[in-house]
C-alpha positions in Angstrom: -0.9 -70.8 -50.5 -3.8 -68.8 -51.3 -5.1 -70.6 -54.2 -4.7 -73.6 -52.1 -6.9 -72.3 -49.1 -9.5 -71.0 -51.8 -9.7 -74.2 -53.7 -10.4 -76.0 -50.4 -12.8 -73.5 -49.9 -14.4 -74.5 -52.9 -14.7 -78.4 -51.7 -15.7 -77.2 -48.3 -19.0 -75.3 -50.3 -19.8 -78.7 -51.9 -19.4 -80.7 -49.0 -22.2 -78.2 -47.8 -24.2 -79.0 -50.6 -23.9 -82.7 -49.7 -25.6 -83.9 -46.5 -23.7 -87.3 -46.2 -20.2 -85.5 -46.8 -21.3 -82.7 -44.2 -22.4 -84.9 -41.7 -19.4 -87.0 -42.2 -17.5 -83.8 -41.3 -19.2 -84.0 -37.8 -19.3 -87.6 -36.7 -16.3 -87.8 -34.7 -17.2 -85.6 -31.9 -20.9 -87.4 -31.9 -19.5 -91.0 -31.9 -16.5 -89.2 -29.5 -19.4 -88.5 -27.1 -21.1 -91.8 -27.5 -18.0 -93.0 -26.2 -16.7 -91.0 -23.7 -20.3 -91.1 -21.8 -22.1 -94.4 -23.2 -19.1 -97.0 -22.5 -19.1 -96.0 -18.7 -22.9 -96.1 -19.0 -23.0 -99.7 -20.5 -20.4 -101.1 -18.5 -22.5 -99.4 -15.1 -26.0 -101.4 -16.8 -24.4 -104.3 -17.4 -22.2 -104.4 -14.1 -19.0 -105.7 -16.2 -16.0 -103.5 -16.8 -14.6 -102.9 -20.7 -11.3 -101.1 -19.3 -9.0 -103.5 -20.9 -10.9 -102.6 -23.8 -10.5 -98.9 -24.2 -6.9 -98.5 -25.5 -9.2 -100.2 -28.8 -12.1 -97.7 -28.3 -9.1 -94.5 -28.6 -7.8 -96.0 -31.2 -10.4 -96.1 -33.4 -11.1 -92.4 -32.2 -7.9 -91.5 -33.4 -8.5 -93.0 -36.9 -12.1 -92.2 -37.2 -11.5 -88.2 -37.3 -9.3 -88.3 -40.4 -10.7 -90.7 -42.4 -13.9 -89.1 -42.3 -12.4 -85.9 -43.6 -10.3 -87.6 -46.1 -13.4 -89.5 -47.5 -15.2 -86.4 -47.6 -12.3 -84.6 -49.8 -11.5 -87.7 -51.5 -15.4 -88.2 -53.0 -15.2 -84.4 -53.9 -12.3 -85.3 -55.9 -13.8 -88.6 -57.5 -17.1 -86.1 -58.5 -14.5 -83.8 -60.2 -12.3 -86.5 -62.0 -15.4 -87.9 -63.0 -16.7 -84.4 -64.6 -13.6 -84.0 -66.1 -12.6 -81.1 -63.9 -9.4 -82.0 -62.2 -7.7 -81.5 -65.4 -8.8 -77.8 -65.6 -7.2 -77.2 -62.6 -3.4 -78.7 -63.2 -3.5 -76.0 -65.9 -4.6 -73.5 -63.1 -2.1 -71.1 -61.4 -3.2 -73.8 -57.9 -1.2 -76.3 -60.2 -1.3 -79.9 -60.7 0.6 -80.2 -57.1 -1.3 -77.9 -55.5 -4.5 -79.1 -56.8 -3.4 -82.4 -55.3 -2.1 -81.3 -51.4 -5.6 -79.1 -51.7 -7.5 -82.6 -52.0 -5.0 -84.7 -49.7 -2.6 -82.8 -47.7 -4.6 -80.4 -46.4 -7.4 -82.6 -44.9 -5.2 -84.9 -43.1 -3.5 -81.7 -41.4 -6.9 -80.2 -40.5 -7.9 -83.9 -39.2 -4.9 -83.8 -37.4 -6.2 -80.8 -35.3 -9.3 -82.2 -35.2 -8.2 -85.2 -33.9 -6.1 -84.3 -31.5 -9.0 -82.1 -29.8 -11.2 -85.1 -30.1 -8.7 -87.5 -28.2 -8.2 -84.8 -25.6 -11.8 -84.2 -24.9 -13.3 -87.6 -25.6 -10.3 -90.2 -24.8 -11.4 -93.3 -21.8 -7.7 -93.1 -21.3 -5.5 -90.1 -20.2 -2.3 -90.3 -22.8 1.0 -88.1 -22.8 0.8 -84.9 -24.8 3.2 -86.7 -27.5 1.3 -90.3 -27.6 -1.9 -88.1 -28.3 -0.2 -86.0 -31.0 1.4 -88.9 -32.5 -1.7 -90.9 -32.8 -3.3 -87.9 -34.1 -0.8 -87.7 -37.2 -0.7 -91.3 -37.6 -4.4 -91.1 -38.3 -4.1 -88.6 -40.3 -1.0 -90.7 -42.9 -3.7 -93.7 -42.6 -6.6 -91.4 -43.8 -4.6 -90.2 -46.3 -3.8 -93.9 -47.4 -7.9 -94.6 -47.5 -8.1 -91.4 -49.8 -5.7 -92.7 -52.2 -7.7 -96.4 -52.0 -10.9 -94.6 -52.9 -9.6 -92.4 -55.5 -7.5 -94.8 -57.3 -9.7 -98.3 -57.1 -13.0 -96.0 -58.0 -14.0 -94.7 -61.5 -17.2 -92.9 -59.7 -18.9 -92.0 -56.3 -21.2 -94.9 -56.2 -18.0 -97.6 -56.8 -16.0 -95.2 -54.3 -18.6 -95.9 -51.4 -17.9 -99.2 -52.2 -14.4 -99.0 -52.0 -14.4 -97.0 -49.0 -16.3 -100.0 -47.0 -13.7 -102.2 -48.7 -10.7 -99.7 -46.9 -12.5 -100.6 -43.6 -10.7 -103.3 -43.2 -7.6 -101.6 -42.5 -9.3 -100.8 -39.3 -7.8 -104.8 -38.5 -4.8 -103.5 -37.1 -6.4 -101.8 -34.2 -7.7 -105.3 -32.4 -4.8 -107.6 -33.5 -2.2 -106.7 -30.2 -5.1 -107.0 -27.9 -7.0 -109.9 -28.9 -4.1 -112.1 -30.6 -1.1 -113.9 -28.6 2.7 -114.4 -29.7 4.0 -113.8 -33.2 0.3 -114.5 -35.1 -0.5 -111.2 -34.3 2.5 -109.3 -36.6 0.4 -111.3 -39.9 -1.3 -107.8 -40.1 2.0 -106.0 -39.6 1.4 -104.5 -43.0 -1.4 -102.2 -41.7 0.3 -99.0 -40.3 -2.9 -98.9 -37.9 -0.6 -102.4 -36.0 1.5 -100.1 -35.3 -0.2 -97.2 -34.0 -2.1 -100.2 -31.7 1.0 -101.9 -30.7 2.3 -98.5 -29.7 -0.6 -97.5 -27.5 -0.4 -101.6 -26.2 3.4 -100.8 -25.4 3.0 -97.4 -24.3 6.2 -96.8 -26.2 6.2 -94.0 -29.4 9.2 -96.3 -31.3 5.7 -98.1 -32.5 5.6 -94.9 -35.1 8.1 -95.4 -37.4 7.1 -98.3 -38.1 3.4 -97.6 -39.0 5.1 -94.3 -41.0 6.8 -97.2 -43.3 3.6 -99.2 -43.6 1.7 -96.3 -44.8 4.5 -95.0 -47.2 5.0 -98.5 -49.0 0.9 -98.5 -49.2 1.1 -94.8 -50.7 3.9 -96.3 -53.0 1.8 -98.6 -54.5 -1.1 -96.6 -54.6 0.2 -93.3 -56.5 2.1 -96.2 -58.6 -1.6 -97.2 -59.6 -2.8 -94.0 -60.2 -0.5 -92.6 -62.6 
């Protein structure tokens, strides 16, 4: 484990180095705060109310946190591929599968602190302890899914930005409960973030499981691709 915490130490040193990963690092406690104080100040100007909008606004807090993070790591790891380092370190005492939870697994369970602080502090809507939490790791498998997009469609950083606004749409999930009626809606079923939504929607954490499976057949697919 302490080759693992030392090699992310290593990523976290070039994330420094880069000011678009860094600030990526910090954007979900900015846009957290844009949210939890600028909503209630827009609705206030404007003198209409966005409440039945805010289950949306949490989710996309809940997502935003780890895919941030992930996209961070997961452009660390296309700069290495692409330098022809990643290969050094499979032959490393960190190992091929350490070398690999160092660049996925570990970022999506730091977002998952992350993001559970940022929906506790920043949330329009108070949530039960396990709703938060399982939002929070939820995130976390989706961000870990956009990782895996970006580092398996992308031969460089450039064609990985591009990729990563192409993983945006994933985000399609979040509005489809709220916005579409009757069975239309489950066309995006294959999103695990139609889940997570149709969960909050619902208020019922049976939602999960189903997002879980979502994500795994995506990360089936994907890891497929990659080797």
């Amino acid at each position: 484990m302490k080759k693992v915490f030392n090699s992310i130490g290593q990523v976290f040193q070039q994330i420094k180095k880069d000011p678009m990963m860094l600030a990526a690092c910090f954007t979900p406690f900015l846009v957290g705060a844009l949210i939890k104080f600028g909503i209630p100040l827009i609705e206030k100007a404007a003198k209409f109310s966005l409440q039945p909008y805010y289950p949306m606004f949490d989710l996309f807090l809940s997502i935003m946190a780890p895919v941030l993070l992930c996209f961070a790591f997961a452009m660390i790891t296309l700069e290495e591929i692409d330098d022809k380092v990643s290969r050094y370190f499979s032959i490393t005492p960190l190992g091929k599968s350490g070398y690999i939870f160092s660049r996925l697994g570990m970022p999506a369970i730091l977002s998952t602190v992350v993001t559970f602080i940022v929906m506790v502090v920043f949330s329009l809507e108070k949530r039960s302890a396990i709703m938060v939490l399982g939002l929070s790791v939820l995130g976390a498998v989706q961000a870990i899914m956009v990782a895996l997009m970006i580092i398996t469609l992308s031969a460089n950083k450039l064609e990985g930005m591009a990729v990563t606004k192409l993983a945006a749409l994933t985000l399609l999930g979040i509005p489809a409960p709220f916005l579409i009626d009757g069975y239309c809606q489950f066309a995006v079923g294959f999103l695990p973030s139609f889940w997570a939504a149709k969960a909050v929607q619902s208020e019922a954490v049976l939602y999960f499981p189903m997002a879980l499976a979502a994500a795994l057949i995506w990360y089936y697919f994907l890891i497929k691709c990659l080797f």
